[in-house]
C-alpha positions as CSV (number, residue, x, y, z in Angstrom):
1,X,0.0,0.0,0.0
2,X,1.1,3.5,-1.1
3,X,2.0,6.4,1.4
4,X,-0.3,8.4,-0.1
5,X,-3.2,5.7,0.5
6,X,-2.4,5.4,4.3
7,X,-2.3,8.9,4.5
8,X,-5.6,9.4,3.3
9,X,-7.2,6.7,5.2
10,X,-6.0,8.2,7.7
11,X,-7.1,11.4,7.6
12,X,-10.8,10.0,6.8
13,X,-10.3,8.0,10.0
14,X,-9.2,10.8,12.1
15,X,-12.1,13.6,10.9
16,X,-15.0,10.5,11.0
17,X,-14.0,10.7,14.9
18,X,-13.2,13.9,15.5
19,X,-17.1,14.6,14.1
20,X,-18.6,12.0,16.3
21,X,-16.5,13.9,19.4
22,X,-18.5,16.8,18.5
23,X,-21.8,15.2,18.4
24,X,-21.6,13.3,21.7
25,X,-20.3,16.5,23.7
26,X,-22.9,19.0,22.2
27,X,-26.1,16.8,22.9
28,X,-25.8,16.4,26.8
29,X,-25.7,20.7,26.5
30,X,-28.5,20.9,24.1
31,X,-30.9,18.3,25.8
32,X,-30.0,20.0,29.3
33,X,-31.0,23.5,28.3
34,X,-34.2,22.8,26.5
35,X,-37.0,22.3,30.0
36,X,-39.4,19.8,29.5
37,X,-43.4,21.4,29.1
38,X,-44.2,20.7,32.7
39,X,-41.1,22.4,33.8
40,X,-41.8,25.4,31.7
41,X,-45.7,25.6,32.9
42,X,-44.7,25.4,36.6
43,X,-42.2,28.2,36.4
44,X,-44.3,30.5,34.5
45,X,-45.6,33.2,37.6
46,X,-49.5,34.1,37.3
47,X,-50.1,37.6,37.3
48,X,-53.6,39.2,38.5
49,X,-54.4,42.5,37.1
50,X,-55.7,44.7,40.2
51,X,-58.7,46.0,37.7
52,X,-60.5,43.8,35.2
53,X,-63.8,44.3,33.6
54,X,-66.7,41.6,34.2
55,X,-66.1,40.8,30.5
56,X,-63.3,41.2,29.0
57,X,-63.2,42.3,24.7
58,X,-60.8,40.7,22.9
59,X,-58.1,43.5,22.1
60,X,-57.6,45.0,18.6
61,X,-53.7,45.4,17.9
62,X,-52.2,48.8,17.7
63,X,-51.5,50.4,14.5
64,X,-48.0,49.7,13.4
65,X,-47.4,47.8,16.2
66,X,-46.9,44.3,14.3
67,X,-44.2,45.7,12.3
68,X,-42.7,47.4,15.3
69,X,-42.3,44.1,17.2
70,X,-41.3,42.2,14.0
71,X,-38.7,45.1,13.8
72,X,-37.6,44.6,17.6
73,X,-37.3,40.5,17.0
74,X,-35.6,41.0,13.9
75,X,-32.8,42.9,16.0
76,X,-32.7,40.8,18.8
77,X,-29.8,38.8,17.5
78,X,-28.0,42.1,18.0
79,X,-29.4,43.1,21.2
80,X,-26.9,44.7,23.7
81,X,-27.9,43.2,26.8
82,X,-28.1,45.4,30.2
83,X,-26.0,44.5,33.5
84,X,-28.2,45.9,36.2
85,X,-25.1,46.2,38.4
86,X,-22.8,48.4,36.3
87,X,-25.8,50.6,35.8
88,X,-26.4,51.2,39.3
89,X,-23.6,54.2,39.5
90,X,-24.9,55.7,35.5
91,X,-28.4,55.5,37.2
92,X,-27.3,58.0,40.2
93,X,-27.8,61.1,38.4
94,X,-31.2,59.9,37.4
95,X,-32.3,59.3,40.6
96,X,-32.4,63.4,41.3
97,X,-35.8,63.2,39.2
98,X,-36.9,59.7,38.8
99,X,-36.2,58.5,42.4
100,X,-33.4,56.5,43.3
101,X,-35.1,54.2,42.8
102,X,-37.2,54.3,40.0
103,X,-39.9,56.0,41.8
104,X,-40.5,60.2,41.9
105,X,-42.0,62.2,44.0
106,X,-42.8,65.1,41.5
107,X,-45.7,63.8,39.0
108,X,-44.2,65.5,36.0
109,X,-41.6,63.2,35.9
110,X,-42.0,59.6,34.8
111,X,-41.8,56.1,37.0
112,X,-38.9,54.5,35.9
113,X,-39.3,51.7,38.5
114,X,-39.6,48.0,36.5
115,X,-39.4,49.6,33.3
116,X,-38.3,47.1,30.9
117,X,-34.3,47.4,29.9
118,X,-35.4,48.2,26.2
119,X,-37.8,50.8,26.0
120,X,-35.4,52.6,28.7
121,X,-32.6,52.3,26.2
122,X,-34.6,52.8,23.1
123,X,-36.2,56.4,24.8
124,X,-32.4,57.6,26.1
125,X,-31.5,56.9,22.2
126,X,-33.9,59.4,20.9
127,X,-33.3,61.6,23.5
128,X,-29.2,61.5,22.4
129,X,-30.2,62.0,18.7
130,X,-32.7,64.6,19.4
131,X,-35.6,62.8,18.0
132,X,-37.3,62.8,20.7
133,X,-36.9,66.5,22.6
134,X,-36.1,67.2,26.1
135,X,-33.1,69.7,27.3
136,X,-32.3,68.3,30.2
137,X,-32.7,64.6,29.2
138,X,-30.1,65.7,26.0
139,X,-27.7,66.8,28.7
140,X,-27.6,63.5,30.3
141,X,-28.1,61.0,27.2
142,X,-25.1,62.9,25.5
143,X,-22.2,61.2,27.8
144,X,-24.2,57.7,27.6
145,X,-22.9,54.9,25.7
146,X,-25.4,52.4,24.1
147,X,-24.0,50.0,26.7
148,X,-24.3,52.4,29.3
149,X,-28.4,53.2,28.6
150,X,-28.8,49.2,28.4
151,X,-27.4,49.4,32.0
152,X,-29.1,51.6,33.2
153,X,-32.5,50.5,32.2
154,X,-31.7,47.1,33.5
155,X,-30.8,48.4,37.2
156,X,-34.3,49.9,36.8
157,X,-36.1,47.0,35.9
158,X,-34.8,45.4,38.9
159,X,-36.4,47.8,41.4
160,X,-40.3,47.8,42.1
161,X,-43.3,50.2,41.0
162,X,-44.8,52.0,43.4
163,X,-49.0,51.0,43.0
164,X,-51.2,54.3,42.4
165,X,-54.8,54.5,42.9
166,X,-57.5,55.2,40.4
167,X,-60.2,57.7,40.3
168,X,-63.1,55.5,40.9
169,X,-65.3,58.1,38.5
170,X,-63.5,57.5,36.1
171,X,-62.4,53.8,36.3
172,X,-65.4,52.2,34.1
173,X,-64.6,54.8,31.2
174,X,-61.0,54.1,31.3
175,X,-61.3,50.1,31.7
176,X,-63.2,50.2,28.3
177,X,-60.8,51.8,26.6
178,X,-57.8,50.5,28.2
179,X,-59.3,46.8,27.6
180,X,-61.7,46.9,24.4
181,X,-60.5,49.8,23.1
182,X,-63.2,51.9,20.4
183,X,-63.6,50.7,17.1
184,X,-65.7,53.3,16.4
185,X,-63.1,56.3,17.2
186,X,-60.3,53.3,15.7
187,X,-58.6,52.9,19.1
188,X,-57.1,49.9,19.6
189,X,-57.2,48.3,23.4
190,X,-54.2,49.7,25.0
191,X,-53.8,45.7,26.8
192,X,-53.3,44.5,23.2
193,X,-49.5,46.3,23.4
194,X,-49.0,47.1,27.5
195,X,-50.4,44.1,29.0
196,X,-53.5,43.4,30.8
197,X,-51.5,44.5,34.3
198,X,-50.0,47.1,32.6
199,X,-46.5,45.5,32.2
200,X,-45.9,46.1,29.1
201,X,-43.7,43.3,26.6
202,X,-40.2,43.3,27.7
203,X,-39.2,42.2,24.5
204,X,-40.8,44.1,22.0
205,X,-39.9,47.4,24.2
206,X,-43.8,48.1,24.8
207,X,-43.4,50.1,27.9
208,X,-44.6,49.4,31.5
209,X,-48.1,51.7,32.3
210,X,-49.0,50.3,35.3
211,X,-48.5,52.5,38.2
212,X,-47.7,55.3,36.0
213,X,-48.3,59.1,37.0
214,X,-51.9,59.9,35.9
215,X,-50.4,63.4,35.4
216,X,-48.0,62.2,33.2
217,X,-49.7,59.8,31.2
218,X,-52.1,62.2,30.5
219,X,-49.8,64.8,29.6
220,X,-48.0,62.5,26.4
221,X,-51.4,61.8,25.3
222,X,-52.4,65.3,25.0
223,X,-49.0,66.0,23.4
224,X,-49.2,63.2,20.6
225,X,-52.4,64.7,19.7
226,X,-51.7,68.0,19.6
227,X,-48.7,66.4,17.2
228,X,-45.6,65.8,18.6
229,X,-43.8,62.4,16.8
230,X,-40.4,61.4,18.3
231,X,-38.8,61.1,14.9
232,X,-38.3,58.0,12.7
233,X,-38.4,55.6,15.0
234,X,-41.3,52.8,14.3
235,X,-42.4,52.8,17.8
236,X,-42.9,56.5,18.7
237,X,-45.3,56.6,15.6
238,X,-47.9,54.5,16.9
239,X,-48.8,56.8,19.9
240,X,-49.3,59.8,18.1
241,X,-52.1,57.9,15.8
242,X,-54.0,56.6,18.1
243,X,-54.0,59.5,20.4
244,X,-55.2,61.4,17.4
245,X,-59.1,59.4,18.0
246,X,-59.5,60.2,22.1
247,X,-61.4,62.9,23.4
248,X,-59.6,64.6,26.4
249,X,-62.2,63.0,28.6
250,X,-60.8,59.9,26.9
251,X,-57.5,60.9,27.5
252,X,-58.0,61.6,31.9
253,X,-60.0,58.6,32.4
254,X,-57.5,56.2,30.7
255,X,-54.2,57.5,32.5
256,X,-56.4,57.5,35.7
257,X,-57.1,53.8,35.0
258,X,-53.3,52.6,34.7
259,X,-52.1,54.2,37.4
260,X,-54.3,52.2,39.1
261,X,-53.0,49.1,37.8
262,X,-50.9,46.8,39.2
263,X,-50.3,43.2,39.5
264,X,-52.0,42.1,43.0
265,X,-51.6,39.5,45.3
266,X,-54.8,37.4,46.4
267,X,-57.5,38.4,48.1
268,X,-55.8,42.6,47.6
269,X,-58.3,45.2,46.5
270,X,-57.6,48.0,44.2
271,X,-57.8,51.4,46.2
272,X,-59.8,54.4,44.9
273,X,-59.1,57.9,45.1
């Protein structure tokens, strides 16, 4: 037998193991991380919204807001994920408005308390390229890197909402709108993007409501409809549509109804004001 025909055989022999190598130490790893459906079922948490209707209509989806999630998954191979530790020092300086943590005193400034990482980043974004307009928050967003913003909004998500309360006059207006929506005025159910407990979708970027300053709520409503857009981005221009169909009674009795929202334990009551 040649050199040549050994050394070939050889080879063969050497890359027919080497591939079997491969195979035996990747499927202990890829059986292990995949959870079997009863394991997945009992570590899914229930959550209880603190206000539901009686009965409960189906929710219309936003305008705009398939593409924007389809837009969201198609960049989360390239997501820059958050480290809620090295955020904690970035997210001092916030703390002078938002509350250390997360949660203001002054109404005119936003809960930033379990916020999801990406909205958080995606919002300190605009505010850096000025798509979205705010002196102060330019100041601030200028020094940020995009790592540092995913940072910050993941120390944030960590901390807790504080619960607000509801104005109980206006709780059945709001509930209707925030859970059926009006498909006469072409408002879509605001659950169908922020959750039935107001959480919003982590991983879409829909933002967290529930808890939210009424004050404040109310306050980006009426500016979307007066027409304020935060630029190009896909999500900031499905706000500004839909705001364009509420009245401003609309407007005061929805914002009154997420604040009020909150995910409850058993046997809790949502409070009134």
């Amino acid at each position: 037998m040649s050199f040549r025909r050994v050394f070939v055989q050889n080879m063969l022999a050497l890359t027919t193991l080497s591939a079997l190598g491969m195979a035996s130490a990747q499927t202990p790893a890829d059986t292990a991380a995949k959870p079997t459906a009863a394991e997945s079922t009992a570590a899914a948490p229930a959550a209880t919204p603190a206000a539901t209707a009686a009965t409960t209509p189906a929710p219309t989806a936003a305008p705009g807001a398939t593409e924007a999630a389809k837009s969201a998954a198609a960049a989360a191979g390239a997501m820059i994920l958050g480290y809620a530790k090295a955020g904690e020092g970035k997210a001092a300086v916030c703390g002078a408005c938002h509350g250390m943590d997360g949660n203001p005193a002054d109404k005119q400034y936003p809960k930033l308390a379990g916020q999801n990482e990406a909205y958080i980043a995606r919002e300190l974004i605009l505010f850096k390229t000025q798509k979205r307009r705010n002196p102060i928050m330019l100041g601030l967003a200028s020094a940020l890197s995009e790592q540092d913003m995913h940072n910050i909004g993941a120390y944030f998500a960590t901390k807790t909402v504080l619960p607000g309360v509801a104005d109980d006059k206006l709780v059945e207006a709001g509930q209707a709108l925030y859970r059926g929506g009006d498909a006469k005025l072409g408002v879509p159910a605001c659950m169908a993007c922020h959750g039935p407990d107001g959480r919003g979708m982590a991983g879409t970027g829909f933002p967290q409501l529930g808890g939210q300053w009424t004050d404040y709520v109310a306050a980006k409503l009426k500016d979307w409809k007066g027409g304020t857009t935060w630029g190009d981005d896909p999500m900031a221009k499905i706000m500004p549509a839909i705001a364009q169909g509420l009245t401003d009674a609309d407007i005061n009795a929805v914002a009154s109804y997420v604040e009020g929202l909150h995910t409850a334990a058993a046997g809790t009551t949502t409070a009134s004001k």
